[in-house]
N, C-alpha and C positions, 0 to 999 in steps of 0.2 A: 521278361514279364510273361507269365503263364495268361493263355487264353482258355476258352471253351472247350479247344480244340486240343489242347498240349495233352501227348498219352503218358502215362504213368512210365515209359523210358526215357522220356524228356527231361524227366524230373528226379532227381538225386532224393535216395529218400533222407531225411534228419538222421533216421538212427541206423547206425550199422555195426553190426556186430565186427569182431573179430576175426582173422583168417589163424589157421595153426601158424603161419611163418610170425603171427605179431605175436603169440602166444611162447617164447621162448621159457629155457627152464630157470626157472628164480624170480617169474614172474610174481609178483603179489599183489592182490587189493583186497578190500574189506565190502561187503555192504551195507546197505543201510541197516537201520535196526525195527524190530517189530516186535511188539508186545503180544503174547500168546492172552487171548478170552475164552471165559466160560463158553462160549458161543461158539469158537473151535473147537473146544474140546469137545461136546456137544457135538455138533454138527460131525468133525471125522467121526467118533468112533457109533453115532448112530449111521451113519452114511459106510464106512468099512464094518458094520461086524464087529467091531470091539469090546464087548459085550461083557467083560471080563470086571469083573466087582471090584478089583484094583481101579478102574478108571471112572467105576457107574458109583461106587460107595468110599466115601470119604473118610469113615469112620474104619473099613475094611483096609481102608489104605494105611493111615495111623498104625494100627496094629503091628503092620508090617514096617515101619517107623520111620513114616513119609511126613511130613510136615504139611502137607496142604494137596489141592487138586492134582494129582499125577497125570501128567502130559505122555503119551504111547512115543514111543522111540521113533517110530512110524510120524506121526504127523510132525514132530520136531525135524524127520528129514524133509518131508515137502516144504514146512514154512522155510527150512534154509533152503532148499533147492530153487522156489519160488522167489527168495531172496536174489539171487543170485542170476536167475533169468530176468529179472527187474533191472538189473546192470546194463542190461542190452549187450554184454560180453558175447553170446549167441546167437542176438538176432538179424537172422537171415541166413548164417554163415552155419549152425549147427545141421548136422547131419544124421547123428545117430548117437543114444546111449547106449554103448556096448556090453560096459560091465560095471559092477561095484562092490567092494569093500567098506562094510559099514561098523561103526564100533559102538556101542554108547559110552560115555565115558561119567555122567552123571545123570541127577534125575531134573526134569523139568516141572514147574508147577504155573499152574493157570496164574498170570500175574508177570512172568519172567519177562523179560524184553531180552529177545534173539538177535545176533547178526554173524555173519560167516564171513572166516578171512581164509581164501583163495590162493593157495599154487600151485603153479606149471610144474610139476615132478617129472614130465617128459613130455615131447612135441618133435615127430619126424613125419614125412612122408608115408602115405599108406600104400599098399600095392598098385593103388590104380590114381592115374595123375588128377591133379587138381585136386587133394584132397589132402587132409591128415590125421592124424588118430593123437591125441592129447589129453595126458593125465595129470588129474589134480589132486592135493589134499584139501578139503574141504575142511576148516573147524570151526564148528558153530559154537558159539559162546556166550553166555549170560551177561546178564547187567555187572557183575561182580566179576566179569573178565575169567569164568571158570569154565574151561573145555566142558560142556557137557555131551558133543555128538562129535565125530570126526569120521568123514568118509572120502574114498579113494573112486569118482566116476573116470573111465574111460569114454574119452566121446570121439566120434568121426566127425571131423570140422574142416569145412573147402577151404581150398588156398586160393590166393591171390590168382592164380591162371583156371577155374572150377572151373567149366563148362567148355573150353576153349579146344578140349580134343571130344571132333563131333563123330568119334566112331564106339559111339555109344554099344553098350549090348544088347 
């Protein structure tokens, strides 16, 4: 029983993310799903700079022979990536995003509902212990199960012994 008094090491947090050793390669999961709004749309490309007639004009978009609101390549990777840190796969245990390989593979429109299915392409030890470097393919996919985004992050993620060699540098 937690008192007054009990410090936040007493206490096991609910969510914990993954270590690279749980992370092997053929791992897969899926995450939930989220419908893309006017309101994202909106909100990123006024907030990034998006300024681009394709995403502000709808009729500009048509021409170019879009069927409805076009969604930027860009905020289609934060709502998956955002997806994906909502798994708590990361939390606590992510380190660093290193790199990425990003493709789009389709277009998105305001109205789509998003979700991204996850794997481990590699997971080994990094140069310095307690840690490891783990690659995924990311494909974010529509209501209609049609790849529209697929990207490759490299991330630095502790292991199972993180902190345990104290000759830090």
């Amino acid at each position: 029983m937690a008192s007054e008094h009990t410090t936040t090491a007493e206490v096991a947090p609910l969510v914990q993310g993954l270590t690279y050793e749980d992370m092997p390669v053929g791992l897969v999961f899926r995450t939930a799903r989220r419908t893309v709004t006017e309101t994202d749309l909106v909100n990123f490309i006024t907030w990034g700079g998006f300024t681009e007639p394709l995403f502000w004009d709808a009729s500009h978009a048509a021409e170019g022979g879009y069927t409805g609101r076009l969604v930027p390549g860009g905020l289609t990777y934060c709502l998956a990536e955002g997806l994906v840190l909502q798994t708590n796969v990361l939390h606590g245990t992510g380190l660093a995003f290193l790199h990425m390989d990003l493709t789009v593979r389709g277009p998105v429109y305001v109205g789509d509902t998003l979700y991204a299915v996850v794997e481990t392409t590699g997971s080994r030890p990094s140069s310095k212990p307690g840690r490891g470097v783990v690659t995924s393919r990311i494909t974010v996919r529509n209501q209609r199960d049609e790849d529209v985004l697929v990207y490759n992050p490299v991330r630095l993620i502790r292991g199972k012994d993180y902190g345990m060699d104290d000759s830090k540098e």
